[in-house]
N, C-alpha and C positions, 0 to 999 in steps of 0.2 A: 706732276710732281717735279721739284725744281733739282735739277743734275748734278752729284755730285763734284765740285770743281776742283781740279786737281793741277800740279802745281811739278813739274819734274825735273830736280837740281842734279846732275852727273855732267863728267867733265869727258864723257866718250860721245861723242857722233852717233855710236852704234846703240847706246841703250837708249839713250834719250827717241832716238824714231823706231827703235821696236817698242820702247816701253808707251811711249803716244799711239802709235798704233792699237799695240795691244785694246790699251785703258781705252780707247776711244771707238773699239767697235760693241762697247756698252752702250746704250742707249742711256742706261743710266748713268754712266759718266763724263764728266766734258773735260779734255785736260786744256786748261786753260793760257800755259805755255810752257815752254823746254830752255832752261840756262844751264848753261855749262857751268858758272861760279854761284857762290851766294852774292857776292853781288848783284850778279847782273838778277837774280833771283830778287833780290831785295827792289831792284825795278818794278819787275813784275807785280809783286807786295803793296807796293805805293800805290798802284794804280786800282787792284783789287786782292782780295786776302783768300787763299783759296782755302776750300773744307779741307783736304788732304795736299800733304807734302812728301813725296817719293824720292827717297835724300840716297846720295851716294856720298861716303865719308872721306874719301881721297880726293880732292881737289885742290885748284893751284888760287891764288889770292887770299883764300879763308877756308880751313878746313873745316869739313862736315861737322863734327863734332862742336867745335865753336859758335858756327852757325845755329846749331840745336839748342844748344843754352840760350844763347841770345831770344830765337824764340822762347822758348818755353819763359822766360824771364820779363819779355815785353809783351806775350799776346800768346800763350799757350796755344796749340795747333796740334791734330794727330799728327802724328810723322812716320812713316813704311823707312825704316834702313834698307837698303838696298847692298850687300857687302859680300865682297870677296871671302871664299874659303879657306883662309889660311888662319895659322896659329896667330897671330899681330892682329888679323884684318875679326878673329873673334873678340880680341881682348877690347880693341875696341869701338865693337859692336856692344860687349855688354856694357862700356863707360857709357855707348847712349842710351842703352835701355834703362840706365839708371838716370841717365838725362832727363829721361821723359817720352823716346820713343813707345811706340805701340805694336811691332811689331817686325820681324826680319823675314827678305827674302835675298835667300843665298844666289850666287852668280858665281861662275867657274875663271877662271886666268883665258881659257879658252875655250874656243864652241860658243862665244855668246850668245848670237845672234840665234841660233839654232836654238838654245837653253831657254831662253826668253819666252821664246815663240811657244815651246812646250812648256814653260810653263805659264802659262796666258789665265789660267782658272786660278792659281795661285794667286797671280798677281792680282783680277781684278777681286777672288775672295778679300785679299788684306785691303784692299780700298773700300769697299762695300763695307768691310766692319767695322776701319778706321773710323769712317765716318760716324758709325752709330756708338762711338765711346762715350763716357762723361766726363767732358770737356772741365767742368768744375771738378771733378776730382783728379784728375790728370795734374790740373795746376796749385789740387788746394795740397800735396804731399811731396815731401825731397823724393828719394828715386821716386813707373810703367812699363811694362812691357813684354810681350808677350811672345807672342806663342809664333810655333811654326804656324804661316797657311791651313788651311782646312785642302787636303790632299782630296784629289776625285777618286770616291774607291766605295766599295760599296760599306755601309755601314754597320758593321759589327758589334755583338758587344762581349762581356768581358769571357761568357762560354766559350769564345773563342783560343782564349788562351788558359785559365783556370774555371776547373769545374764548378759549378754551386754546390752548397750545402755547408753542412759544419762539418768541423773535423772531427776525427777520433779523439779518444779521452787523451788527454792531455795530463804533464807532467806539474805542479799545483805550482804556480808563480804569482806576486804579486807586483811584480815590475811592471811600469807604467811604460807604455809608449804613443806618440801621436804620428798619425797622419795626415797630411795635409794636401790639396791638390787644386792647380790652381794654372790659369791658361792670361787672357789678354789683361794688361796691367800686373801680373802677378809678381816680375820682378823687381818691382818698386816696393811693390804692398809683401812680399816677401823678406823683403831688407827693412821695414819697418818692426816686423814683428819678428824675427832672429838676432835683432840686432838689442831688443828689449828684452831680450830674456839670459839669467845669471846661468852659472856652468856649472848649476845643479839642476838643470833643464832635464827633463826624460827624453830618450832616446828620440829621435826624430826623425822621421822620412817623408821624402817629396817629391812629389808628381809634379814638375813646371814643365805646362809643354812649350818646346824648345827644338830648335834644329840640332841633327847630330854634328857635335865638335865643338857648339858653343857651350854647353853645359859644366864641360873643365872650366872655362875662362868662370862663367856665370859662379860657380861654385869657390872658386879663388876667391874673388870680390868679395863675396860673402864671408868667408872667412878672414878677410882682413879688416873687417867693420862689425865683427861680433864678437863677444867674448867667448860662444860658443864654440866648438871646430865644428866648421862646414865644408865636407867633400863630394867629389864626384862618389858616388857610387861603384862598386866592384862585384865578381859574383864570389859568394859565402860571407860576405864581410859582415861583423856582429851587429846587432842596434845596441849601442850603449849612451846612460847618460850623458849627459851635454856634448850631446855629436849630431848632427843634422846629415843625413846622407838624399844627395838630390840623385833623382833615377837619371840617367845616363841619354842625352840624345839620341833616338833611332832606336831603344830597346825598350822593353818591359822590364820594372820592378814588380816581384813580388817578396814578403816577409813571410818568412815562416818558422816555427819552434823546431829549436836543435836541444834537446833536452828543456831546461830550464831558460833557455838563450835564447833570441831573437835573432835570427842572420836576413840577409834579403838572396836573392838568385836573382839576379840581372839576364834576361832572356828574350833571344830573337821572339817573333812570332807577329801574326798580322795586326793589320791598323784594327786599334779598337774605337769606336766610335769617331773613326778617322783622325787617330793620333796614336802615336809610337814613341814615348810611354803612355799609359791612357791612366789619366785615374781610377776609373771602377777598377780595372786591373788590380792595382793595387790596395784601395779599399774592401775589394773583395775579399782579397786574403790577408789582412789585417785583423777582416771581422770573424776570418773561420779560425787565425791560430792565435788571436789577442780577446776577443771579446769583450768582454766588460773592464777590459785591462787598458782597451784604447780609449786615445778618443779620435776623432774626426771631424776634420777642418777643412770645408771649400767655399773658394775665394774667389775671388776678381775672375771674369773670363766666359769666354764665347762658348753658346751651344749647351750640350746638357752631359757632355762627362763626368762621371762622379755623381750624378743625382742617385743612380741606381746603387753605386758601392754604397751607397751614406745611408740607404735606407737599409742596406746588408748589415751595416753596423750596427747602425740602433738597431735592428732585430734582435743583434747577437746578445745587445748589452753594452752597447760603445756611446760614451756621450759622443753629443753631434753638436757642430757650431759649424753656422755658415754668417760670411761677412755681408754687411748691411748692405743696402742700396744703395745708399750716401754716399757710403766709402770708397763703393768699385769703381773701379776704371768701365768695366762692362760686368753690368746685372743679370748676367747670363746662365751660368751655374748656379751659381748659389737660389737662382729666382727657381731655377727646375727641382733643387734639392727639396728647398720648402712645398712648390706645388707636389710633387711624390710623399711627400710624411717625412725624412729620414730628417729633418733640422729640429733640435730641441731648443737650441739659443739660438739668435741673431742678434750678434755687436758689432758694433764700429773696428774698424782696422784698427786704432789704437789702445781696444781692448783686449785683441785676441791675445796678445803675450801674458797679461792677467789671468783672464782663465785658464792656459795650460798652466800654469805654477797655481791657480787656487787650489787645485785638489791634491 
């Protein structure tokens, strides 16, 4: 099998040979060389085009970010953000994931070297996935991007944090709300379909998994290119129409009925299906205190999160829409949702804002 070839642009000595290192005691991957600038990067490019690019956004000649367009605009390519933890170094990180990046791995001011090296699973997980995105939908939509790493931990699911079953009787509402959940590509394909829908939209909530701290930035963005309001998530805060509330990096969202009212609880608690927030989490209890009042939405993205919530829906009574094949970035979830029973539609990304406002 031919090695993924990887391509690593940062303007520090220090990442660039932990990060070849790292990437390079894969057998399955080959990094194929290390520039400090995009230029000199852009050498390496001429000569051969790699599967993955491991971008860091601060650099001297051509910032990262410029570079990124550039690609995605003459020869689409996955791209790993590589970025600093701070408030500037999130904001933008989500300007690339709306670029066209595929997915982020955080790095501290200090301790690099050490950071790196632990996190080595991380790193080679976002190259491994990189690689297996859809390159055609990457390039065929304006904003990609995803998800935090796949953490090493063991795999739980959503018992973990909320119980099964239905709830007790309930107070009689006819308020509509959706859920939505969605990991690699999801920030692209997320701004697609918030950005198309009027500010007589039902309540909305969202699972994008995400590193914690980028989700404020991610959430900003979104609200500046919707007619919607798009916020970060808080605990008790209501679901009300044309408000989209995204779960919070590093916590669980769940929804539940305060009389007649929808609020969410934003809540520590362990990785579900190795993500913090996890979808089923939050599909879970959607389906026990919304029922046939919701509906449920998963998208773009790696692994099988949410297949299980989705089937908890439709049991309850929740219409189900998972996004097409075509459309994903990665056919990951939504493929597990349909093989489990829980999808009753399957449409293209530039339907899904249609069917939340059909009903």
């Amino acid at each position: 099998m031919n090695r993924i070839k990887v391509l690593i642009v940062d303007d520090s000595a220090v990442v660039r040979q932990v990060v070849a290192g790292v990437l390079g005691a894969d057998p399955r991957i080959e990094v194929m060389g290390a520039a400090a600038d995009p230029i000199l990067a852009i050498e390496y490019m001429r000569r051969q085009w790699p599967d993955v690019i491991v971008l860091d956004l601060e650099m001297p000649k051509m910032d990262g970010l410029t570079f990124l367009r550039k690609i995605m605009t003459e020869r689409p390519t996955p791209v790993i953000i590589c970025s600093t933890l701070t408030e500037a170094g999130a904001r933008v990180t989500i300007d690339a994931l709306a670029a066209g990046a595929v997915a982020i791995i955080q790095k501290p001011k200090l301790g690099l070297k050490s950071f790196l090296s632990a996190a080595s699973d991380d790193l080679t997980s976002a190259v491994l996935g990189a690689a297996r995105v859809n390159v055609a939908a990457l390039a065929g939509r304006r904003p990609p991007a995803p998800a935090a790493p796949l953490q090493p931990a063991a795999k739980l699911n959503a018992d973990a944090v909320i119980a099964p079953g239905a709830s007790g009787t309930l107070i009689q509402t006819t308020e509509r709300v959706v859920a939505i959940g969605t990991s690699t590509g999801g920030t692209q394909a997320l701004e697609v379909v918030l950005a198309a829908l009027p500010r007589t939209a039902p309540g909305i909530v969202v699972v994008q998994h995400m590193p914690e701290k980028f989700t404020a930035a991610f959430a900003e963005r979104l609200n500046s290119v919707c007619r919607i309001t798009v916020v970060e998530a808080a605990h008790n805060m209501r679901v009300l129409p044309g408000q989209a509330l995204i779960a919070p990096g590093g916590k669980h969202m769940l929804m539940r009925r305060s009389g007649a009212q929808y609020v969410v609880d934003v809540v520590d608690g362990p990785l579900v299906n190795r993500h913090r927030p996890s979808v089923d989490v939050l599909f879970r209890s959607v389906a026990k205190c919304a029922g046939p009042n919701a509906t449920g939405i998963i998208m773009t993205g790696m692994g099988d999160d949410g297949a299980a919530g989705l089937f908890e829906m439709r049991s309850a009574g929740a219409r189900t829409i998972a996004q097409d094949e075509a459309s994903c970035v990665v056919y990951g979830m939504p493929k597990e949702a349909v093989k489990r029973g829980g999808v009753q539609h399957t449409v293209a990304l530039d339907a899904i804002a249609r069917s939340i406002t059909a009903v």
